[in-house]
C-alpha positions in Angstrom: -34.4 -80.4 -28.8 -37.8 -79.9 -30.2 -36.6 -80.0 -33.2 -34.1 -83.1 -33.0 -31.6 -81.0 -33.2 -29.8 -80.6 -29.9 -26.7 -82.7 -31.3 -26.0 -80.9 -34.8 -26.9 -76.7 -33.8 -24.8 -74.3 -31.7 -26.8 -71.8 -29.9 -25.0 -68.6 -29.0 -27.1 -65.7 -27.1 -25.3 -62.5 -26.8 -26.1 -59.9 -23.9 -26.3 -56.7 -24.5 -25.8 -55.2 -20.8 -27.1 -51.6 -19.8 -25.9 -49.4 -17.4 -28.4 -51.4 -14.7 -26.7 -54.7 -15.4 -23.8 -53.1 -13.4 -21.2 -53.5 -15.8 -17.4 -54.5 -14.9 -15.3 -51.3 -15.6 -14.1 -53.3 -18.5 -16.9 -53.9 -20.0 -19.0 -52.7 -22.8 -23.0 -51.8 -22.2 -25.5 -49.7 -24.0 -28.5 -47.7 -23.5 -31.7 -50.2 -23.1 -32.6 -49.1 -26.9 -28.9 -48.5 -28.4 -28.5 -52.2 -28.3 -31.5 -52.8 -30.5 -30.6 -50.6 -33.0 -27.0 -51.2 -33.5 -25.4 -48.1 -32.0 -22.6 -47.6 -30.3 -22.1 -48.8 -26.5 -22.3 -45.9 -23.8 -19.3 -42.9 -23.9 -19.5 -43.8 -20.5 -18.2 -47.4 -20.8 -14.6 -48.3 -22.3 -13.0 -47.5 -25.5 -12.9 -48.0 -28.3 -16.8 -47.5 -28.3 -18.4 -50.4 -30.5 -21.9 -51.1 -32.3 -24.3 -54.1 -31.1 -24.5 -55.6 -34.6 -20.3 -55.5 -34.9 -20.8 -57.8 -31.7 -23.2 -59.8 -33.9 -20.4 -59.8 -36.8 -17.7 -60.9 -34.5 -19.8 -64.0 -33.8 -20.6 -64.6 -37.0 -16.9 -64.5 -38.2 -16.3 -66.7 -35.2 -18.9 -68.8 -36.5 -17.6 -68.9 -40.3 -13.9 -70.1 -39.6 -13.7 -74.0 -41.1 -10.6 -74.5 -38.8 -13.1 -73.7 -35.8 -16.8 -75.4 -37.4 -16.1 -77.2 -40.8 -19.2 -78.9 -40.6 -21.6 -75.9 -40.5 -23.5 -75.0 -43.6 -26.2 -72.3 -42.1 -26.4 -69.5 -39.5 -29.3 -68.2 -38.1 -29.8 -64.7 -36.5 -33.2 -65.0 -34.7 -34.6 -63.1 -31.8 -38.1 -62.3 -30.8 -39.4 -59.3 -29.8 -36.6 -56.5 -29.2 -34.7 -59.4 -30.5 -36.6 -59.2 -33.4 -35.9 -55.6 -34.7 -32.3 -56.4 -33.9 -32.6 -59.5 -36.3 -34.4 -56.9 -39.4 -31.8 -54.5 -39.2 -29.0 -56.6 -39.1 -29.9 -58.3 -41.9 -30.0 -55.2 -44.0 -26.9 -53.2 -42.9 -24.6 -56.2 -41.8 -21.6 -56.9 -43.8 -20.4 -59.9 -42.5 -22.9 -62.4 -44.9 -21.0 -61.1 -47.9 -18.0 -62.5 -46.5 -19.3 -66.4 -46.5 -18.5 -68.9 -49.0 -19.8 -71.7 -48.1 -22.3 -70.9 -45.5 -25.5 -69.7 -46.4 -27.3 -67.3 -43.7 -30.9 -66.8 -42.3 -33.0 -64.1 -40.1 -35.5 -65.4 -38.2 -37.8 -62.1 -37.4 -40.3 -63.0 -34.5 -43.3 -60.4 -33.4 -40.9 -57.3 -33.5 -42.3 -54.0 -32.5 -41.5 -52.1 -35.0 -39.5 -52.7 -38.6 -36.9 -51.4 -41.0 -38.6 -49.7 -44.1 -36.7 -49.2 -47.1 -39.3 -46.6 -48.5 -40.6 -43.0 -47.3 -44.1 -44.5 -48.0 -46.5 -45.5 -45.1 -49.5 -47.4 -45.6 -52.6 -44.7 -44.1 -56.0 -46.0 -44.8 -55.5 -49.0 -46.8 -53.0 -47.4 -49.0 -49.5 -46.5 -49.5 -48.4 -42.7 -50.0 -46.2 -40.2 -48.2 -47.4 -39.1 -44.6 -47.5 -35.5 -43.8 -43.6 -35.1 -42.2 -45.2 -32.3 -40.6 -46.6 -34.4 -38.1 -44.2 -36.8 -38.1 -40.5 -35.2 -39.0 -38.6 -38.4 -37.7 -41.0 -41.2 -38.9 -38.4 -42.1 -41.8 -34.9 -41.8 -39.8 -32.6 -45.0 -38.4 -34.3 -47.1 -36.8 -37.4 -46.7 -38.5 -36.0 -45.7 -42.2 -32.9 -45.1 -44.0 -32.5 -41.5 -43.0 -30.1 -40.1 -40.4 -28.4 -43.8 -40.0 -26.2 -44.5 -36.9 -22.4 -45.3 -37.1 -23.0 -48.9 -38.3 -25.7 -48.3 -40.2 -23.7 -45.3 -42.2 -20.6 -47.4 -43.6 -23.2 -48.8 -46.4 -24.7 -46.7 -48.9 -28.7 -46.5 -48.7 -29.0 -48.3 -52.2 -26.9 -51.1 -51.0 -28.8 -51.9 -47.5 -32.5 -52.1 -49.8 -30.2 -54.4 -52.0 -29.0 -56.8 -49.5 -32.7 -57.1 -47.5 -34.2 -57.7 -50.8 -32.5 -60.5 -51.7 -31.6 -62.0 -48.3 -33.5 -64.7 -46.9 -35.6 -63.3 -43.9 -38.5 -64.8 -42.4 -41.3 -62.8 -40.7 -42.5 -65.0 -37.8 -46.0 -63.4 -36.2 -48.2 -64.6 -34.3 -52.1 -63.9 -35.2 -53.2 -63.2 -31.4 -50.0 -60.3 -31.0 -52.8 -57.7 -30.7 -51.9 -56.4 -27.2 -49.5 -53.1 -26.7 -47.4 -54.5 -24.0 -44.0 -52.7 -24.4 -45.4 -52.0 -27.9 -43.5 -48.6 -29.6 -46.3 -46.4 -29.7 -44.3 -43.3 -31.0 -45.5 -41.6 -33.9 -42.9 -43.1 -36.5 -43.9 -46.6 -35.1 -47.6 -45.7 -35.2 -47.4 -45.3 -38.5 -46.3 -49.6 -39.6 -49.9 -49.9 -38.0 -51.8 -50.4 -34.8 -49.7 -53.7 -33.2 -47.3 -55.9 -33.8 -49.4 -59.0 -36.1 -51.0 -56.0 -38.3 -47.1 -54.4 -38.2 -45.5 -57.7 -40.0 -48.4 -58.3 -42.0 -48.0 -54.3 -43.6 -44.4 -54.8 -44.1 -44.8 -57.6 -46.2 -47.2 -55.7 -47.8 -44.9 -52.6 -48.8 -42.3 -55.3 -49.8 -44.6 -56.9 -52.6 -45.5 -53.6 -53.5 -42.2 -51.5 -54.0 -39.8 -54.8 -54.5 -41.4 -57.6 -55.8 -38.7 -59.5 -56.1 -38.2 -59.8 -52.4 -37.2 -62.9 -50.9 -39.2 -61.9 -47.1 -41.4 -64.8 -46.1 -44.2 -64.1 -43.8 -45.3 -66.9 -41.6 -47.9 -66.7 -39.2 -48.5 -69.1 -35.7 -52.0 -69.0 -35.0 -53.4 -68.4 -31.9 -50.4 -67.0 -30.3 -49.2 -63.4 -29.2 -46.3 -62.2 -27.5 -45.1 -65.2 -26.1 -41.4 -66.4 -27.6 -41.8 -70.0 -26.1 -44.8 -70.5 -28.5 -43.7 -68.7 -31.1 -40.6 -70.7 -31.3 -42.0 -74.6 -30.5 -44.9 -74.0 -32.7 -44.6 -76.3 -36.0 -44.1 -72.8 -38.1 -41.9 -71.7 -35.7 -39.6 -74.4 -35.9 -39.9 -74.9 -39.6 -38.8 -71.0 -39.8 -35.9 -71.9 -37.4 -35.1 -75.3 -39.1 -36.8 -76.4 -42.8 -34.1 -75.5 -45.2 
């Protein structure tokens, strides 16, 4: 609506329920951080188990069929926060954009905690080399690298995933006063993308001009803001993220 364009957009949210969201027996739910990083729902839960981002693909096939919407020309995978890691990833493992003709595809990635490198290098002091693994032996695996990927994750090769986040078109939404830790990943693999989340998008885009120029990422920043997906969103760079074409 702050947009003016309540009549021409369909918003889907998907939930992702846990094991606390008391689940119907027939129903899927993950652990509170499987969700975000695409694995598969709880052994617990029904079968066959199923990744969050083949939910994601399900709506975006739902989405793509002209019988269904043959007026739609774009779809948007947004979220902030959690939301947002869910919105990096998917954009570089997800399969389902390949598929679309006609339809061109966005990811709208707002203040996430952490990101998706497609490098072993870490920026430590102002520049970018190899940590000591010692220190750090997971910093580089699924969800923060390409190592040790998950089920979904896994049915892409490594050289395809850096292909398709290079080239797809991903916006890094951050706001300039995110400088808090509030539910902020402080574990050693996140430490090392930098000390919160503004500095954390700002890095990224960093490594991406450094190892592949040719990137298509586009970091925007809302000033004044932090953690806050209301203002993130209804700011003027928020909705041109959301909306300029």
């Amino acid at each position: 609506a702050a947009a003016g364009n309540q009549d021409n957009t369909v918003v889907i949210a998907p939930y992702f329920q846990t094991s606390s969201d008391n689940p119907a027996p027939d129903e899927l739910f993950w652990t509170s951080s499987g969700w975000k990083r695409g694995h598969l729902s709880s052994s617990d839960g029904v079968r066959p188990r199923r990744s969050s981002y083949s939910a994601i693909d399900k709506i975006i096939n739902l989405l793509s069929d002209s019988s269904r919407f043959p007026g739609l020309t774009r779809i948007t995978v947004t979220g902030h926060s959690a939301g947002g890691q869910v919105a990096h990833r998917y954009a570089a493992t997800n399969r389902a954009e390949q598929a679309l003709e006609l339809i061109k595809m966005r990811y709208v990635v707002a203040n996430p905690s952490t990101y998706l490198y497609l490098g072993r290098e870490r920026e430590i002091e102002g520049i970018f080399s190899l940590p000591e693994e010692s220190l750090c032996p997971d910093y580089d695996d699924w969800h923060y690298g390409l190592a040790e990927r998950n089920n979904y994750a896994s049915y892409i090769v490594a050289d395809t995933i850096k292909e398709q986040l290079i080239r797809r078109d991903v916006r890094i939404l951050i706001g300039d006063a995110d400088s808090l830790n509030s539910s902020l990943d402080v574990s050693c693999g996140a430490n090392l993308q930098g000390p919160y989340r503004f500095l954390r998008g700002r890095i990224l885009i960093r490594f991406m001009d450094k190892f592949f120029p040719h990137h298509v990422h586009k970091e925007m920043v809302v000033p004044g803001v932090g953690h806050s997906s209301s203002q993130m969103y209804l700011s003027n760079i928020g909705l041109n993220a959301l909306f300029s074409n």
